[in-house]
N, CA, C and O of each residue as an XYZ file, in Angstrom:
740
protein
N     -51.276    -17.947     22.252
C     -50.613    -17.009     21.367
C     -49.155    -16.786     21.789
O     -48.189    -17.014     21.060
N     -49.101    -16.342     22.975
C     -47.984    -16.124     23.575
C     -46.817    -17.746     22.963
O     -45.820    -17.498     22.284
N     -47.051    -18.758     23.213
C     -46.346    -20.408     22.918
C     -46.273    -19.784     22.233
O     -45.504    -18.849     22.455
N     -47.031    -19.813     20.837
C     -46.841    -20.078     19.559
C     -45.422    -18.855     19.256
O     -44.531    -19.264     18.512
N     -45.345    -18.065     19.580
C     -44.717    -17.102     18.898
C     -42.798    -17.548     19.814
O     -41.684    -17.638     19.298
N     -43.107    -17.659     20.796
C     -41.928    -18.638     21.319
C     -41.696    -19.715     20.328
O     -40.592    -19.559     19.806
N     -42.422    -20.900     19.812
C     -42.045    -21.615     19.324
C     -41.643    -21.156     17.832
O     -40.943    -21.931     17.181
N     -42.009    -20.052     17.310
C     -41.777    -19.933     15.876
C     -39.811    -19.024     16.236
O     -38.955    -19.090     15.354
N     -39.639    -18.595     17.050
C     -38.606    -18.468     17.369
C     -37.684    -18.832     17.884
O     -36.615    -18.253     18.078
N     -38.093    -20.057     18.214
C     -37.113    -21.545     18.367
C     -36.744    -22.238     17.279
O     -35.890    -23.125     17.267
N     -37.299    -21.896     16.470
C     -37.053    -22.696     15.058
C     -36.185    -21.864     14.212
O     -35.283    -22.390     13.559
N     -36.440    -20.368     14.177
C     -36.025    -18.983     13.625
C     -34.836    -18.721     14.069
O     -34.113    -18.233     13.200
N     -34.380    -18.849     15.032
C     -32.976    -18.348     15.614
C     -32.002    -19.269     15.354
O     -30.909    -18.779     15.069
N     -32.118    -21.070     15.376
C     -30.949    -21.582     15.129
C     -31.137    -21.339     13.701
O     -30.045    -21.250     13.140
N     -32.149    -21.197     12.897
C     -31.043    -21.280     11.055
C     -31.148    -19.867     10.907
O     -31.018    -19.524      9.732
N     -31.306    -19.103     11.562
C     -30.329    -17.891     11.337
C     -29.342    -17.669     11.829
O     -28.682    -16.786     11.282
N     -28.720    -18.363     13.134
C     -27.597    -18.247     13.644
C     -26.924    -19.326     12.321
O     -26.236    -18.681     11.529
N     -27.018    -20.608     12.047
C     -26.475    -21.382     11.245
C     -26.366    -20.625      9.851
O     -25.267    -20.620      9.297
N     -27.210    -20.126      9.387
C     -26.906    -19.250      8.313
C     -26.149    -18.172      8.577
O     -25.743    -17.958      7.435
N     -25.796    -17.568      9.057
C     -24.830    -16.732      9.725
C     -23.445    -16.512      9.693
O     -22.627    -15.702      9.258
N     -23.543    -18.067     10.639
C     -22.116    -18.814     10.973
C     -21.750    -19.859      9.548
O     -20.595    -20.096      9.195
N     -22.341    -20.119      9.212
C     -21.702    -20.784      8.184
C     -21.715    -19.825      6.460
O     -21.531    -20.306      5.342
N     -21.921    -18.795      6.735
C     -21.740    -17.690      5.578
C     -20.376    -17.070      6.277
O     -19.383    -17.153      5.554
N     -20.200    -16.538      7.408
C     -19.206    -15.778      8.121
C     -17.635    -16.915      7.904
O     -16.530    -16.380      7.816
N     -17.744    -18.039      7.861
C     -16.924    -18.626      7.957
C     -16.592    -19.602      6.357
O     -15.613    -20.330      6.191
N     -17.547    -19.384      5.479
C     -16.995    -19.436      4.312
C     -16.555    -17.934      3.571
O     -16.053    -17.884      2.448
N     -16.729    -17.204      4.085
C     -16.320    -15.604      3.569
C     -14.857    -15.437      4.397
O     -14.003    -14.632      4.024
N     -14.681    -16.361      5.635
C     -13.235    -16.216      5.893
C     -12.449    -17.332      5.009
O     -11.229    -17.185      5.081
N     -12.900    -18.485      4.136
C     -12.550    -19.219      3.543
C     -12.167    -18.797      2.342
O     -11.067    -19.071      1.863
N     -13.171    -17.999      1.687
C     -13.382    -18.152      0.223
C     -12.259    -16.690     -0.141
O     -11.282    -16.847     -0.873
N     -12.523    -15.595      0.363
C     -12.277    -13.881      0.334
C     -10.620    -14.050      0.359
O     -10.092    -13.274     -0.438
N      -9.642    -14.917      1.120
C      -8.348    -14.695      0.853
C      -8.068    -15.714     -0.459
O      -7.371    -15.393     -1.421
N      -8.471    -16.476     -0.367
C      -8.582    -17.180     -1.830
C      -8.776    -16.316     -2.864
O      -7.829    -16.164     -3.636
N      -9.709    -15.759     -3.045
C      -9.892    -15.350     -4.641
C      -9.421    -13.805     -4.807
O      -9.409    -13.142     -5.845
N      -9.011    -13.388     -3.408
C      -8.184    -12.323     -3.896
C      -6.936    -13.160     -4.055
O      -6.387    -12.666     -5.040
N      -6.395    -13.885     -3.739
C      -4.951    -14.824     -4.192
C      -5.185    -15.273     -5.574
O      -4.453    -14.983     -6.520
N      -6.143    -15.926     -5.631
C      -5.912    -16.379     -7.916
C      -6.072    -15.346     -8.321
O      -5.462    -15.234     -9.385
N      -6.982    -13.795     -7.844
C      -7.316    -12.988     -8.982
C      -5.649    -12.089     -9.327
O      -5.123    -11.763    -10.391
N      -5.217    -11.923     -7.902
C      -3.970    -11.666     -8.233
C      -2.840    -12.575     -9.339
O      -2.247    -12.019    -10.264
N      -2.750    -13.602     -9.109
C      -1.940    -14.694     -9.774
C      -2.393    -14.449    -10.855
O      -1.458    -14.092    -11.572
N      -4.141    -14.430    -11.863
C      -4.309    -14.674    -12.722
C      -3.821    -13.037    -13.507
O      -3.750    -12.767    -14.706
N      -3.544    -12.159    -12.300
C      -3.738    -10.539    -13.182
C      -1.921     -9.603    -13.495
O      -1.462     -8.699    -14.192
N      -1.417    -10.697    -12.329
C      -0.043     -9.992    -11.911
C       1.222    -11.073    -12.460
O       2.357    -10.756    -12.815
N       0.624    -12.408    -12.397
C       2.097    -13.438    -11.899
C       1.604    -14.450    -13.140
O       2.423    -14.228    -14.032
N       0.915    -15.181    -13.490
C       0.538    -16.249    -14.692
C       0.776    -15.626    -15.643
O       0.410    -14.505    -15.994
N       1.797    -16.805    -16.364
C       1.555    -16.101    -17.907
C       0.571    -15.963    -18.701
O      -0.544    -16.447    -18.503
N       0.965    -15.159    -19.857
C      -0.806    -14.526    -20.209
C      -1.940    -15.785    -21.136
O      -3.061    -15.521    -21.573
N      -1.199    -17.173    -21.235
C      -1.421    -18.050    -21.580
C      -2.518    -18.708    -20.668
O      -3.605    -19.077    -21.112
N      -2.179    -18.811    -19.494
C      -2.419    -19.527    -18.641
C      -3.501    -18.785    -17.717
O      -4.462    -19.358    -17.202
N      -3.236    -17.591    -17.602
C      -4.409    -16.530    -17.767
C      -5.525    -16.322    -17.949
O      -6.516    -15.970    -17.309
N      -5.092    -16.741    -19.500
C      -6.377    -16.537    -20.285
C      -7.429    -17.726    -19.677
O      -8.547    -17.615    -19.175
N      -6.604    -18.871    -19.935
C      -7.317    -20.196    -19.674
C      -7.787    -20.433    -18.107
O      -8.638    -21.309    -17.957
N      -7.395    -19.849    -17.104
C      -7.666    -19.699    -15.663
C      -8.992    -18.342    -15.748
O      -9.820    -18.292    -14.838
N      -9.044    -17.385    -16.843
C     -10.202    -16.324    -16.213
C     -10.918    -17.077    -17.112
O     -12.010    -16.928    -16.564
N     -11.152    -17.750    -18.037
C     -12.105    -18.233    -18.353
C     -12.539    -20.030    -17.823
O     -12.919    -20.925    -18.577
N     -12.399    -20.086    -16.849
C     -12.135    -21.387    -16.461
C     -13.130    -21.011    -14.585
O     -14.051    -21.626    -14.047
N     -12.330    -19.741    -14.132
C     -13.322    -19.036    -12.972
C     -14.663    -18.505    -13.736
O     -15.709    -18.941    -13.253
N     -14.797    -17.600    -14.895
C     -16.129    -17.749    -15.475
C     -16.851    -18.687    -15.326
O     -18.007    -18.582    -14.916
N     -16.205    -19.932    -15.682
C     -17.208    -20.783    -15.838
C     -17.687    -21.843    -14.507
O     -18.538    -22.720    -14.362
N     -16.783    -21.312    -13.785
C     -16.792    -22.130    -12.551
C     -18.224    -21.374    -11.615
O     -18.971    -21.843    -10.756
N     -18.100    -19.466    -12.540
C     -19.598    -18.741    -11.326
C     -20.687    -19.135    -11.760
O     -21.681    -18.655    -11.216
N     -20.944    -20.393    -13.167
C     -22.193    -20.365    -14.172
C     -22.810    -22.037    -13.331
O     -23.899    -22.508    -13.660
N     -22.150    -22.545    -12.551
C     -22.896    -23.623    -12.218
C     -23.630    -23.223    -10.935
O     -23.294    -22.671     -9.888
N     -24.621    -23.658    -11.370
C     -25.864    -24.330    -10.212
C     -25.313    -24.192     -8.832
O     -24.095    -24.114     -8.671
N     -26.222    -24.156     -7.736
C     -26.469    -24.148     -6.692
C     -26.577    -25.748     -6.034
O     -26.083    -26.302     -5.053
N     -27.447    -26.135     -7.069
C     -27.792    -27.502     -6.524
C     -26.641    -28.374     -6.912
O     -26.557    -29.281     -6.084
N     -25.686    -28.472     -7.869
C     -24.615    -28.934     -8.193
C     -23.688    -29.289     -7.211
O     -23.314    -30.353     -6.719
N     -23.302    -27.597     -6.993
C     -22.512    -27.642     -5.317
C     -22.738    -28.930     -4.585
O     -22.159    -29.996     -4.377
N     -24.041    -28.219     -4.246
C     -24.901    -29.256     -2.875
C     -24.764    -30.748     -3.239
O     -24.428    -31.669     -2.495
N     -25.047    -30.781     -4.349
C     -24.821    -32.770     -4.962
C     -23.159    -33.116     -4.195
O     -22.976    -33.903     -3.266
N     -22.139    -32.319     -4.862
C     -21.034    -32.660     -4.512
C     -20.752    -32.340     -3.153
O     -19.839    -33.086     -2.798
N     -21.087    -31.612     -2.251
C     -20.752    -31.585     -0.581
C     -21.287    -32.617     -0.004
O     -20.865    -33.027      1.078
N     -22.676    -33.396     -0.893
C     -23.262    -34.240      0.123
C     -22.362    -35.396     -0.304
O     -21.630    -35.912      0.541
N     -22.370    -35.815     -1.512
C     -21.737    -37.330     -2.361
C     -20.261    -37.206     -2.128
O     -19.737    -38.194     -1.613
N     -19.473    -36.161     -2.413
C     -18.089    -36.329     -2.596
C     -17.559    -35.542     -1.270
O     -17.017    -36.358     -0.526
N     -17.531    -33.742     -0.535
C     -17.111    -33.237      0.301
C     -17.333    -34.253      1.810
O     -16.419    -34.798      2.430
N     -18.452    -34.287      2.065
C     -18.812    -34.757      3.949
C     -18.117    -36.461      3.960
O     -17.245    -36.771      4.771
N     -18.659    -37.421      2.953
C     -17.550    -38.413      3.189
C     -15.949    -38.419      3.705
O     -15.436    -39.135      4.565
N     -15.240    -37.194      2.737
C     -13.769    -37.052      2.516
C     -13.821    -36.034      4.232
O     -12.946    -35.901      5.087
N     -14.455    -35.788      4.200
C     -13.745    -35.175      5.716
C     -14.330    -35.919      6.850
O     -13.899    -35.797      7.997
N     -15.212    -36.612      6.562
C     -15.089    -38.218      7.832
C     -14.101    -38.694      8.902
O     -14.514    -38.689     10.061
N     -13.073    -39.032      8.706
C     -11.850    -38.926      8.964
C     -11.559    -37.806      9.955
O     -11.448    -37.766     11.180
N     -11.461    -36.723      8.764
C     -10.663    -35.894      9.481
C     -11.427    -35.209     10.774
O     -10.781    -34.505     11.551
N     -13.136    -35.504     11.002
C     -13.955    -35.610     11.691
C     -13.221    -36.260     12.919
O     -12.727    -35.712     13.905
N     -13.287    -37.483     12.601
C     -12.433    -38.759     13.812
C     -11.654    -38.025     14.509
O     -11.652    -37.679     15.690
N     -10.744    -37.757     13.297
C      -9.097    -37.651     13.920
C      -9.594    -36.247     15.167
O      -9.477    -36.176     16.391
N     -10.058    -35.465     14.319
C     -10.221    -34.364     15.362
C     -10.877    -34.357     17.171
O     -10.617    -33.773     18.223
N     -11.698    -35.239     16.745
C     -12.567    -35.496     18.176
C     -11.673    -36.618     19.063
O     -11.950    -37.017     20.194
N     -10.892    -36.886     18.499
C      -9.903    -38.282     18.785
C      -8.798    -37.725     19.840
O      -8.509    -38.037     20.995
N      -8.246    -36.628     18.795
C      -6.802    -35.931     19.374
C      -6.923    -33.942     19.947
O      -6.115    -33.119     20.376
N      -8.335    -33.944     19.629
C      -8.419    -32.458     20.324
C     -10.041    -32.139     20.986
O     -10.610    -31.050     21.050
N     -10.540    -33.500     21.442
C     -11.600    -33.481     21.543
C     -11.838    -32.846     22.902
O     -12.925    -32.436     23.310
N     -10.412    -32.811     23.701
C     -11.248    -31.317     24.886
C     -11.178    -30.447     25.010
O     -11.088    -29.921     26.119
N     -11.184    -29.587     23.447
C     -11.300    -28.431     22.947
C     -13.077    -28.250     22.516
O     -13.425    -28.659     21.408
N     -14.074    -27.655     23.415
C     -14.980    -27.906     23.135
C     -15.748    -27.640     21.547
O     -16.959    -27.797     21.389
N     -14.992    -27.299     20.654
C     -15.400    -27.299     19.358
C     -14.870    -28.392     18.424
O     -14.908    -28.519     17.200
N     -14.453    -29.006     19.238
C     -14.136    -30.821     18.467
C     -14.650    -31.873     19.288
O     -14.539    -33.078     19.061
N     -15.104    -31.443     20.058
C     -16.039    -32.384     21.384
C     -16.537    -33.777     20.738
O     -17.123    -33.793     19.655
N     -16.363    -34.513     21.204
C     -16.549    -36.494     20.147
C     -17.998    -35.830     20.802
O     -17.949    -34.891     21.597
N     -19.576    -36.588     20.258
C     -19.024    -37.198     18.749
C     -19.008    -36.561     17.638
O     -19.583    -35.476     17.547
N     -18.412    -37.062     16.695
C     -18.546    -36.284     15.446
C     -19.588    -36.621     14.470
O     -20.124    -37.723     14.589
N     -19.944    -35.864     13.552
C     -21.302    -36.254     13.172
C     -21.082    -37.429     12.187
O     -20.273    -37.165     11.297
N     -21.434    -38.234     12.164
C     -21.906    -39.869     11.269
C     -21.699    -39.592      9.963
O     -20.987    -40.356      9.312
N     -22.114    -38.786      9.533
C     -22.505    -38.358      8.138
C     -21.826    -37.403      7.549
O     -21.871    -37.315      6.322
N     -21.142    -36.595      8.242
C     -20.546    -35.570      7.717
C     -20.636    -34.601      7.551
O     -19.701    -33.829      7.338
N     -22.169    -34.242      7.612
C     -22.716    -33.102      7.377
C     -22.768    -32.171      8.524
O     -23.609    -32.311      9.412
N     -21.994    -31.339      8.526
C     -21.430    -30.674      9.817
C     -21.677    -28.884      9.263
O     -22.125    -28.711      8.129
N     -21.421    -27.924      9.957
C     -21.384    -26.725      9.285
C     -19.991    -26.515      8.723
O     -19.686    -25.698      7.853
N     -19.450    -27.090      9.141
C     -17.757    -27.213      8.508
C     -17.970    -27.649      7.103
O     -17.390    -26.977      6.250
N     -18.554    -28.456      6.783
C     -18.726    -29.079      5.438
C     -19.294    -27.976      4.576
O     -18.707    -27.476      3.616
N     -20.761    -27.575      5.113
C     -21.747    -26.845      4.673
C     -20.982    -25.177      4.345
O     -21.329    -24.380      3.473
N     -19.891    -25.023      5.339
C     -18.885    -23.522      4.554
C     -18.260    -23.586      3.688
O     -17.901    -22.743      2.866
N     -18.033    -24.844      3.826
C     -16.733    -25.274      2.419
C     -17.126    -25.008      0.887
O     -16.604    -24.576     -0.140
N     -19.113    -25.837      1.613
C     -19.477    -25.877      0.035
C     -19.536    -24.742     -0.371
O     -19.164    -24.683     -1.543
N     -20.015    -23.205      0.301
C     -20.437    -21.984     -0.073
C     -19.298    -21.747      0.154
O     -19.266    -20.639     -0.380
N     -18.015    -21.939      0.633
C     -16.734    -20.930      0.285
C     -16.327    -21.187     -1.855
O     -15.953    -20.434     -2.754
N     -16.713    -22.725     -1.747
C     -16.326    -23.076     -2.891
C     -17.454    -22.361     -3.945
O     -17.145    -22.239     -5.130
N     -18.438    -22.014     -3.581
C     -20.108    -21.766     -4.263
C     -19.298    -20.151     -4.734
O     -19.126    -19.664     -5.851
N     -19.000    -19.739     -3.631
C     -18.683    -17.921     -3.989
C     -17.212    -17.482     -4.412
O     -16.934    -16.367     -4.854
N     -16.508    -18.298     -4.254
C     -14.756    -17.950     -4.703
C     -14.842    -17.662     -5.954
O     -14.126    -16.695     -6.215
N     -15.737    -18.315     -7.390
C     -15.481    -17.783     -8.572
C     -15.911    -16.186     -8.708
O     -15.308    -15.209     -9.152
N     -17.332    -16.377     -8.078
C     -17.560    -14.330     -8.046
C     -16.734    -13.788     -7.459
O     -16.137    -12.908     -8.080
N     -16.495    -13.944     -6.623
C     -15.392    -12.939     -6.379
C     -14.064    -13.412     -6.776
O     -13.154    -12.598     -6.938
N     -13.925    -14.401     -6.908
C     -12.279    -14.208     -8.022
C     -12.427    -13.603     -9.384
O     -11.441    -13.531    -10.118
N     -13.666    -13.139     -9.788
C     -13.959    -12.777    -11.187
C     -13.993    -10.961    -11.195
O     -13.933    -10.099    -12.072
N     -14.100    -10.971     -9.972
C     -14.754     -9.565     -9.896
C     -13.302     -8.989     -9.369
O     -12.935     -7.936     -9.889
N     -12.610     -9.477     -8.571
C     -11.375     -9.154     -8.430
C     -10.491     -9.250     -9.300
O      -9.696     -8.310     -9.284
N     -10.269    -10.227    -10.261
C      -9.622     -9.760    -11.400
C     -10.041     -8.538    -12.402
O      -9.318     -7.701    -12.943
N     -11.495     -8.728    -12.465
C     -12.145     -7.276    -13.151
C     -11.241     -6.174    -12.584
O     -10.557     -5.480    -13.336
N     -11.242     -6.015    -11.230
C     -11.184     -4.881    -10.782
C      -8.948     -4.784    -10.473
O      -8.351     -3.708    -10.511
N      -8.391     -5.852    -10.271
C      -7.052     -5.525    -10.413
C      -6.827     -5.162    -11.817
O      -6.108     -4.177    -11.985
N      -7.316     -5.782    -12.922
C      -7.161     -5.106    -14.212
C      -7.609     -3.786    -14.917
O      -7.478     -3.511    -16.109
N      -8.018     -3.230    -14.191
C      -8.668     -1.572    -14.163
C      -7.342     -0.243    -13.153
O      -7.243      0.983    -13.210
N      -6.412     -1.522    -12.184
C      -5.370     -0.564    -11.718
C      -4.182      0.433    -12.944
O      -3.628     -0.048    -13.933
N      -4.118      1.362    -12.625
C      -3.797      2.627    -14.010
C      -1.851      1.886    -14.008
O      -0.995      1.884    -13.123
N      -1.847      1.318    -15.557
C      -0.541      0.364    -15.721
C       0.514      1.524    -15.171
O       1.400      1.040    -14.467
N       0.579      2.791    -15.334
C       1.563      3.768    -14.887
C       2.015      3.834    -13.475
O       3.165      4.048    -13.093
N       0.867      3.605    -12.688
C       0.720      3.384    -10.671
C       1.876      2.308    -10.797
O       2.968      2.536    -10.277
N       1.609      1.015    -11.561
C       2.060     -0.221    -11.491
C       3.965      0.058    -11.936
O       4.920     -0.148    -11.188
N       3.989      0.539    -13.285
C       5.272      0.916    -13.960
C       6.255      1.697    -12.913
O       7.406      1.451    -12.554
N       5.120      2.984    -12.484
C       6.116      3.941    -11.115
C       6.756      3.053    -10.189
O       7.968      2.853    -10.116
N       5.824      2.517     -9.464
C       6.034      1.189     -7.977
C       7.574      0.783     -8.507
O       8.618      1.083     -7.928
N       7.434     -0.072     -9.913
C       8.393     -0.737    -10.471
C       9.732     -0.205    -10.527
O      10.777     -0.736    -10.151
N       9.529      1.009    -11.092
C      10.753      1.988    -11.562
C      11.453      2.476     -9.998
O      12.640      2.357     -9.693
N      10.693      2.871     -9.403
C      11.233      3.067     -8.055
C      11.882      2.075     -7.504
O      12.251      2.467     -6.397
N      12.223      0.983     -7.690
C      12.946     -0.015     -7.369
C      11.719     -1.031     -6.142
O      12.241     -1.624     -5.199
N      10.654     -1.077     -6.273
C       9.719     -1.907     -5.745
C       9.718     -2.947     -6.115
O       9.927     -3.071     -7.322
N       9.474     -4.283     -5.252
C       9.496     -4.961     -5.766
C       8.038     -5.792     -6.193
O       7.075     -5.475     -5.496
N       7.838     -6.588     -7.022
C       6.529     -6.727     -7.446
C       5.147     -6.891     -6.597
O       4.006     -6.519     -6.868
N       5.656     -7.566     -5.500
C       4.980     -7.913     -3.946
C       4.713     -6.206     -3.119
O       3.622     -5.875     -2.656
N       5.870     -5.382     -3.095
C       5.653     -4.479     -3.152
C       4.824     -3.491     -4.026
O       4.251     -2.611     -3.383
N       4.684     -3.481     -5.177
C       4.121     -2.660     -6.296
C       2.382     -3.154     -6.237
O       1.422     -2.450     -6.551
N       2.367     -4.108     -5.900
C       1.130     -5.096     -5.679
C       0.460     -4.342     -4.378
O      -0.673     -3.862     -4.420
N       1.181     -4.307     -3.392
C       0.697     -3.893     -2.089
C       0.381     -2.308     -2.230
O      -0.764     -1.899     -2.035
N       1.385     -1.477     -2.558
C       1.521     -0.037     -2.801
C       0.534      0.532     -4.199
O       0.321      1.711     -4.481
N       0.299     -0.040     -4.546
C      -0.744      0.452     -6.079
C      -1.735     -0.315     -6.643
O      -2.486      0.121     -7.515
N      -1.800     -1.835     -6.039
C      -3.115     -1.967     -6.597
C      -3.973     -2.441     -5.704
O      -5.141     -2.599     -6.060
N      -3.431     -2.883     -3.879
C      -4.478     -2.691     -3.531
C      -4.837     -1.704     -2.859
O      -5.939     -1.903     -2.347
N      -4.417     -0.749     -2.633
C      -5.047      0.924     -2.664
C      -5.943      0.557     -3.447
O      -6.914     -0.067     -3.018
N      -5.795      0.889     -4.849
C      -6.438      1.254     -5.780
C      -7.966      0.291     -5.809
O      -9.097      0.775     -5.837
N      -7.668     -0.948     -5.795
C      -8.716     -1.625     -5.707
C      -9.390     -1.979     -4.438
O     -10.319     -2.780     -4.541
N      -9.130     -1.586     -3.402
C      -9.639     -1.967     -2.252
C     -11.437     -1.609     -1.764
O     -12.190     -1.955     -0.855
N     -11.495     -0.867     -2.786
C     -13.566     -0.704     -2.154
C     -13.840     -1.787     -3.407
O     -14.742     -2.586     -3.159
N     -13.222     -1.925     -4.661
C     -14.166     -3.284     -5.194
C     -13.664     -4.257     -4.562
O     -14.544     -5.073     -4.290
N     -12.416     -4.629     -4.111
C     -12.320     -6.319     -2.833
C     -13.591     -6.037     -1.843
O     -14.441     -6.926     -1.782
N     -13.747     -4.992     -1.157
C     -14.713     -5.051     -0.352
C     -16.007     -5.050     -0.674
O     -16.745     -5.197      0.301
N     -16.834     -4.868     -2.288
C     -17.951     -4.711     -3.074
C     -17.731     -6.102     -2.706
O     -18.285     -6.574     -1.713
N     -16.593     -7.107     -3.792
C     -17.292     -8.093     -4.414
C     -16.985     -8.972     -3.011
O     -16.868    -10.138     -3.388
N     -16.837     -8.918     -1.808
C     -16.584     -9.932     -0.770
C     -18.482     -9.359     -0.174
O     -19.323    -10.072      0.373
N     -18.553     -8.420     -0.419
C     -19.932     -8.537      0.170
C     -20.985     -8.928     -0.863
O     -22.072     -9.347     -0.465
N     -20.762     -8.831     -1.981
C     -21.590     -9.764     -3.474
C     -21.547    -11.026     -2.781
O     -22.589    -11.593     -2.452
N     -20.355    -11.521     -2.528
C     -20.057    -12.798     -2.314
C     -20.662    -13.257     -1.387
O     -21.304    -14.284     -1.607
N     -20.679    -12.707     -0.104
C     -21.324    -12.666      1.322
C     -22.854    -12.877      0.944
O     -23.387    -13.855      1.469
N     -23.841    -11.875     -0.124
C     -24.803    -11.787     -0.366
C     -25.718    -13.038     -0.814
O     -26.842    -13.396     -0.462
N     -24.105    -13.935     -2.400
C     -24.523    -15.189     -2.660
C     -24.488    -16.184     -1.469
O     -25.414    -16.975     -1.294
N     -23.331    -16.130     -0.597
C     -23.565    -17.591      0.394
C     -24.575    -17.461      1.560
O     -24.928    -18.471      2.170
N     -25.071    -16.163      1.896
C     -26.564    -16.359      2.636
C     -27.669    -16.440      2.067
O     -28.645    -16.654      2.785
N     -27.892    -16.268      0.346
C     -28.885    -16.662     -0.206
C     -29.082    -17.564     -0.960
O     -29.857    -17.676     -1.910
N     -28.025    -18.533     -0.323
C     -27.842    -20.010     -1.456
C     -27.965    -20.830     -0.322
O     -26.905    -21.411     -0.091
N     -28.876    -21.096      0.480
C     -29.395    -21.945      0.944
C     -29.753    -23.490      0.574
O     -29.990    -24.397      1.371
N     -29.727    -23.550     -0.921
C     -30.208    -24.853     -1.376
C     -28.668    -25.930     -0.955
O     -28.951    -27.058     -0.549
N     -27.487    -25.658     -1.032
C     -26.779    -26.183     -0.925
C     -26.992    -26.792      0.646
O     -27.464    -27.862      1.032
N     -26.376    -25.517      1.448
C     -26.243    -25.981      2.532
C     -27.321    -27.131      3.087
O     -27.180    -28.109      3.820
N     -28.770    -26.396      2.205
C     -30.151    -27.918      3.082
C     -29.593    -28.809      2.353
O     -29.170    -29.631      3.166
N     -29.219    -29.300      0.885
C     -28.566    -30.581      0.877
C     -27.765    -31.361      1.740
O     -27.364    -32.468      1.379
């Protein structure tokens, strides 16, 4: 009895540490990203281009899980092969580039990418929701005061929006530890 319960926690601890670490490190991937387009698409794009970019992240949160995973295994882990090499080549006695590098590609580096890429539309969607709810007058004042837009941006809307950046980065957080299907691809 005693084994058995050792062994079920030998198995239990690395893919929860791997699930972990590779959610923690696509949420440092994905979270400055999509607060960067939701801004661009809410503050700086014309309203043309806008339009066609929030409906373009819509449609980017409506695909599949397993989709992802098709493309990290077929198209992502090949393309960073290479950059696999190069790394273990020229910084390999940095023990987190240590040769060898994996054959295949399939590394947790790969496996964040896919879930940074899996969760950037929710939360670029939800962050534009929520910069477009900042009160246009906060925005107009900033302005009139001689702010400049980078300023007016910083001073009024993310105040204003800062507990939904932090909602939808933990939505987001929520999808890349429960989208597992990718990463087992």
């Amino acid at each position: 009895p005693e084994s058995e319960g050792a062994n079920f926690w030998s198995w239990v601890l690395p893919l929860t540490f791997g699930t972990l670490w590779s959610a923690f490190l696509a949420m440092v991937m994905a979270v400055p990203l999509a607060v960067s387009i939701a801004l661009f698409i809410t503050h700086f794009a014309p309203r043309r281009l806008a339009q066609f970019l929030g409906y373009l992240v819509d449609l980017l949160a409506a695909i599949p899980s397993v989709i992802y995973g098709l493309w990290g295994i077929t198209v992502l882990a090949p393309f960073l092969l290479p950059g696999f090499a190069w790394l273990g080549q020229n910084l390999g006695w940095i023990p987190l580039f240590s040769p060898p590098a994996s054959g295949t590609g399939r590394t947790i580096l790969a496996a964040s990418i896919v879930l940074a890429v899996m969760v950037l539309p929710i939360i670029t969607a939800l962050c534009r929701e929520i910069f477009l709810q900042t009160p246009r007058l906060n925005e107009e004042a900033a302005l009139a005061l001689g702010a400049t837009r980078w300023e007016m941006i910083r001073m009024a809307v993310f105040p204003h929006g800062r507990s939904g950046i932090i909602a939808s980065s933990i939505l987001g957080l929520g999808c890349a530890l429960g989208e597992t299907m990718a990463v087992a691809m």
